[in-house]
Backbone bond lengths (Angstrom), bond angles and torsions (degrees), N, CA, C in turn:
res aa  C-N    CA-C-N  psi(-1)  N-CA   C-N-CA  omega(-1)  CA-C   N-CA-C  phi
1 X - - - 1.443 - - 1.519 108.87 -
2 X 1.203 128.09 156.25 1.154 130.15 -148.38 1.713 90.31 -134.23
3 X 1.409 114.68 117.04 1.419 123.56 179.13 1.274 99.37 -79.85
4 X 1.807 108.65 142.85 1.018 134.50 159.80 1.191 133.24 -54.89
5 X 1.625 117.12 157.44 1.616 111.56 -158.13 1.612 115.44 -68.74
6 X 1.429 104.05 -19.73 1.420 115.26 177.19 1.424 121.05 -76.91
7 X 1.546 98.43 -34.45 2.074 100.97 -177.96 1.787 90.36 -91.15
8 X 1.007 123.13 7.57 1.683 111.56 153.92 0.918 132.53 -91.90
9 X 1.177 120.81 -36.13 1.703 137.29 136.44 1.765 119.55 0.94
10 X 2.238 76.47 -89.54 1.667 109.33 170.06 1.679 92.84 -20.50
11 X 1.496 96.57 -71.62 2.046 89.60 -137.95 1.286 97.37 -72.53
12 X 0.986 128.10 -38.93 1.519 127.15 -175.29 1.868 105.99 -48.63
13 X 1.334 120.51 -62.69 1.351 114.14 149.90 1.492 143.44 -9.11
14 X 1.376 106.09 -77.40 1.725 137.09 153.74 1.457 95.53 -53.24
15 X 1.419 144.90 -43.56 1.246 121.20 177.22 1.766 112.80 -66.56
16 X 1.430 101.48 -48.02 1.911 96.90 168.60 1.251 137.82 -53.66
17 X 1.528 115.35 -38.10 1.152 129.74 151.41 1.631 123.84 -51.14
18 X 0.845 131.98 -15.92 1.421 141.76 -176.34 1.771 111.58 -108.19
19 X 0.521 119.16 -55.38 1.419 143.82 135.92 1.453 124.09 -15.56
20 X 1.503 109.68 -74.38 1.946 109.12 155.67 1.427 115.52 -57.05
21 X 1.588 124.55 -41.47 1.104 124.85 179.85 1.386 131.24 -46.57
22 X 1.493 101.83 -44.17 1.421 132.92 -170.82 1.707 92.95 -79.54
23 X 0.963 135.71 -52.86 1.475 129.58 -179.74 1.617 101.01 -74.92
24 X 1.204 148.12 -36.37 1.377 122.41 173.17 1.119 116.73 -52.86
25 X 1.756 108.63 -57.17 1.883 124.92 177.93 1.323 101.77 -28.92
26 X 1.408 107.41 -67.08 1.590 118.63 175.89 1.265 127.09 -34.96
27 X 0.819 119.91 -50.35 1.905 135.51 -179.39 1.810 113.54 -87.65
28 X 1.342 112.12 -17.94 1.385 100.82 159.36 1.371 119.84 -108.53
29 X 1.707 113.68 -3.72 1.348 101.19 143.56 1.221 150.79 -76.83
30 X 1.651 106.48 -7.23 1.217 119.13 -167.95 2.157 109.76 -84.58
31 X 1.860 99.52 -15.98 1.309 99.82 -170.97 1.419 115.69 -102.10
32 X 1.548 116.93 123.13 1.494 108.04 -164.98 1.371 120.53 -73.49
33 X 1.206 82.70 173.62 2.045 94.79 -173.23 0.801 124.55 -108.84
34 X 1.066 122.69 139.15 1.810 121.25 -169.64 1.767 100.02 -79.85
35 X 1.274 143.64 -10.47 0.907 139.54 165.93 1.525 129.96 -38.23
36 X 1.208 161.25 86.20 1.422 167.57 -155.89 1.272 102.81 158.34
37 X 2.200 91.20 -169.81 0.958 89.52 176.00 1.570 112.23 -129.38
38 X 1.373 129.61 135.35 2.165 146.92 -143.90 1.205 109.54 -86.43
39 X 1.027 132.83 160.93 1.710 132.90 166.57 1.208 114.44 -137.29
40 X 0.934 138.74 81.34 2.052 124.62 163.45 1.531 117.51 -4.35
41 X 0.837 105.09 104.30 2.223 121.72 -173.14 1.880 80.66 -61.63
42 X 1.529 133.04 -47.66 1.152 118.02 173.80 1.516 132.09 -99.79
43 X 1.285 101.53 40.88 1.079 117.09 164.00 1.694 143.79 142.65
44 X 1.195 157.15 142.34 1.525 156.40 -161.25 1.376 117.65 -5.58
45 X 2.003 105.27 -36.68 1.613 99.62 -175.03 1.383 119.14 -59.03
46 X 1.478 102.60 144.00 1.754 110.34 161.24 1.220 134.57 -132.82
47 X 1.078 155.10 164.93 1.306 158.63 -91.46 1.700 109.65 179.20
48 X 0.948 157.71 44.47 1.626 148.84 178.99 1.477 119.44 -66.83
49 X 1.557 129.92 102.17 1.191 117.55 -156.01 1.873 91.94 -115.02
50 X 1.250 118.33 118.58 1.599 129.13 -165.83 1.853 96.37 -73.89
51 X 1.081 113.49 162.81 1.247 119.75 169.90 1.664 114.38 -83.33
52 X 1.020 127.63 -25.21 1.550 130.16 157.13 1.549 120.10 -58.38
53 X 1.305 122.41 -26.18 1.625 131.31 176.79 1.290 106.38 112.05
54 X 1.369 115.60 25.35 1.869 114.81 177.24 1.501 89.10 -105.67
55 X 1.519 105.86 127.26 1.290 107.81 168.24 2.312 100.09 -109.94
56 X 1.435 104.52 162.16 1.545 104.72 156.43 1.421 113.83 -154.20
57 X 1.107 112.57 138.51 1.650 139.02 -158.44 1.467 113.65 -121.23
58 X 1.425 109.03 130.57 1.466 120.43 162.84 1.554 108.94 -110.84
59 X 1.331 119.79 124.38 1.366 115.87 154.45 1.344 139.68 -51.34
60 X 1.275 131.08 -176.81 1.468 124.89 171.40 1.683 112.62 -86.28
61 X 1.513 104.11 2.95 1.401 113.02 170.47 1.735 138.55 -120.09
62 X 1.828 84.82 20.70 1.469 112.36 -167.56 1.447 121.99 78.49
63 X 0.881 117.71 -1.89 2.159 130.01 -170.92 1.199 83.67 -71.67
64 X 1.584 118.89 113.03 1.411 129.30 128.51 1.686 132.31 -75.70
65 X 2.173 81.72 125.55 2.042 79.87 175.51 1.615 96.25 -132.44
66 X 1.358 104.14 -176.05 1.452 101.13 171.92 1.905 93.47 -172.49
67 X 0.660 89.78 -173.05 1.643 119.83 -159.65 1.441 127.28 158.91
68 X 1.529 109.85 -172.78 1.503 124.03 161.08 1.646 125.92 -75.58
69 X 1.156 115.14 165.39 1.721 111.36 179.76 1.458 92.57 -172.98
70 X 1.924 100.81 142.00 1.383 106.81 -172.93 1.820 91.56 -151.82
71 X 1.416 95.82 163.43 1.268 112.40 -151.13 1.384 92.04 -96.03
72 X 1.339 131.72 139.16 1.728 133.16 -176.78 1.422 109.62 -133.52
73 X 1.209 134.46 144.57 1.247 134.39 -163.00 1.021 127.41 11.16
74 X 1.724 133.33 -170.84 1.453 116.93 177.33 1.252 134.64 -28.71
75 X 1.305 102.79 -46.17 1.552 120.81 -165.89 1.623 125.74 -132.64
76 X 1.083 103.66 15.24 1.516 127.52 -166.78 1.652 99.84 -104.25
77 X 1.955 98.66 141.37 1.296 109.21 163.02 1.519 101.20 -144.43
78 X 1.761 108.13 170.25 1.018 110.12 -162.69 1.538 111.91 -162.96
79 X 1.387 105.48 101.19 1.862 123.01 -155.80 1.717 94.29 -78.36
80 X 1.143 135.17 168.10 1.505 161.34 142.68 1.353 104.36 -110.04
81 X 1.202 148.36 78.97 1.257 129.88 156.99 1.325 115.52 -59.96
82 X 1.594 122.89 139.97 1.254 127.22 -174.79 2.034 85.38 -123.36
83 X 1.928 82.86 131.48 1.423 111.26 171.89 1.256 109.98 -121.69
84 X 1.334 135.82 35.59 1.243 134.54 147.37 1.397 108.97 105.91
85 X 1.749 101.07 -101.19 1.328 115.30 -178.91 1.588 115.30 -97.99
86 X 1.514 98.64 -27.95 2.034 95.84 164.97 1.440 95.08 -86.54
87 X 1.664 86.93 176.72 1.661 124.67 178.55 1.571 109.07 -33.31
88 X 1.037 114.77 136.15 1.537 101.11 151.54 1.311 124.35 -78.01
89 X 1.473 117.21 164.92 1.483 108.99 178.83 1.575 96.62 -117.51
90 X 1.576 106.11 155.16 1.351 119.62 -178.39 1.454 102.28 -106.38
91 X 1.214 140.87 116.35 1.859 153.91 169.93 1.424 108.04 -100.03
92 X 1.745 106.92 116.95 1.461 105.79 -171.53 1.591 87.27 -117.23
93 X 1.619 107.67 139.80 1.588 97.89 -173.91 2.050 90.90 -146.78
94 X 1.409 100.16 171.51 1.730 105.38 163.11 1.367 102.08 -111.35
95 X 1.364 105.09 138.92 1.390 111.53 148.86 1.265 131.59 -136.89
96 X 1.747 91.74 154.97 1.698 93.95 -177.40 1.507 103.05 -118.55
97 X 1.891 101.29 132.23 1.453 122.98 -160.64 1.171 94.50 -93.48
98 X 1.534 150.35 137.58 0.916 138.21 90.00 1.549 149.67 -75.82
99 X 0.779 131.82 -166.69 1.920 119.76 -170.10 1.424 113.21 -64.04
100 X 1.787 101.02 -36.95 1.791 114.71 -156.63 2.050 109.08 -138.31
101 X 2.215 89.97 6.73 1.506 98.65 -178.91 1.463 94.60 -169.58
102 X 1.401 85.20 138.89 1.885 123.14 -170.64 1.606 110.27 -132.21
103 X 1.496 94.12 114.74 1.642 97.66 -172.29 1.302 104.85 -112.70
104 X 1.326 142.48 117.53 1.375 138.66 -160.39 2.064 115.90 -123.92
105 X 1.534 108.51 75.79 1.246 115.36 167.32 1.402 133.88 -36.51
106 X 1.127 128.98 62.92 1.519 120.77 173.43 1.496 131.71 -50.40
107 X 1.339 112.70 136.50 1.236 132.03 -150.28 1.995 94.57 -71.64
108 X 0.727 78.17 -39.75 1.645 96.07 -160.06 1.886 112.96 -92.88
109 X 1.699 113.20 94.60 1.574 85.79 -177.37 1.589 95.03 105.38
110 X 1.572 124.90 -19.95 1.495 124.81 -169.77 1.620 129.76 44.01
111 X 1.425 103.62 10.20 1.660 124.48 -155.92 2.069 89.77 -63.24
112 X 1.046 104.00 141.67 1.318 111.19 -174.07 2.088 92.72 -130.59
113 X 1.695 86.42 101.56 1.783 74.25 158.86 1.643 117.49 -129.51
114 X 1.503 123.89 131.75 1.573 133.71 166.71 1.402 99.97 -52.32
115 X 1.784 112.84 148.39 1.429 109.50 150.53 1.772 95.55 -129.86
116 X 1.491 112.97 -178.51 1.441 117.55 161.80 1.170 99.08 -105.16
117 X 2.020 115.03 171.74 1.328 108.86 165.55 2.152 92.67 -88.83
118 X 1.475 81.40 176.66 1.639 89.49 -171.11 1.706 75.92 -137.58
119 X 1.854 81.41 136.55 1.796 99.61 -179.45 1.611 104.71 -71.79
C-alpha cells in the first residue's frame, strides 16, 4: 500500500524531530559537569559541588566553608561563601572543565589552582 501524501509528510517530520533531539541529548551529554566531588593534584583540599548550587570545601589546612556557586558565562564561576555570622564573601573565578580536570583561575591574587574529579 502506498502511503499518503500527508502520512509522508507526518514521518518525514517525526523523523526531524527525533533526529534534533538525539543530537542535542548528545551534545549536552558530551560536556562535563562540574557536579562531584574535586581534590587538589597538590594536595588534601577538596571541593564538593551539589547539583542544586551548594558547594563544600576543605582546604589544604582542614578549614571548612561552604556556600552557594553558580555558573557565569562561558567559562565563569562564582562562589558565596557563607561564614555564618560575618559577611559573606563573593569569589569570582574562570574555569576550565574537563571530564576528569577543573582548573579554576581566580580573579583576585591570580592564584591558579587544578583539582581531579574523585570517583
Amino acid at each position: 500500500m502506498k502511503p499518503t501524501r500527508r502520512f509522508s509528510f507526518f514521518s518525514g517530520r517525526m523523523l526531524m524531530i527525533v533526529v534534533v533531539a538525539a543530537v542535542l541529548v548528545s551534545g549536552c551529554a558530551l560536556r562535563p559537569t562540574v557536579t562531584g566531588k574535586w581534590q587538589d593534584v597538590k594536595g588534601p583540599a577538596t571541593v564538593h559541588f551539589e547539583a542544586d548550587g551548594v558547594f563544600h570545601a576543605v582546604d589544604n589546612e582542614g578549614m571548612a566553608v561552604s556556600g552557594t556557586y553558580r555558573l557565569t558565562g562561558a567559562d565563569g564561576i562564582q562562589f558565596e561563601v557563607d561564614y555564618g555570622e560575618a559577611q559573606n564573601e563573593i569569589i569570582q573565578a574562570r574555569m576550565i572543565l574537563e571530564e576528569d580536570r577543573m582548573v579554576l583561575i581566580f580573579s583576585e591574587g591570580d592564584e591558579v589552582e587544578t583539582y581531579r574529579r574523585l570517583p
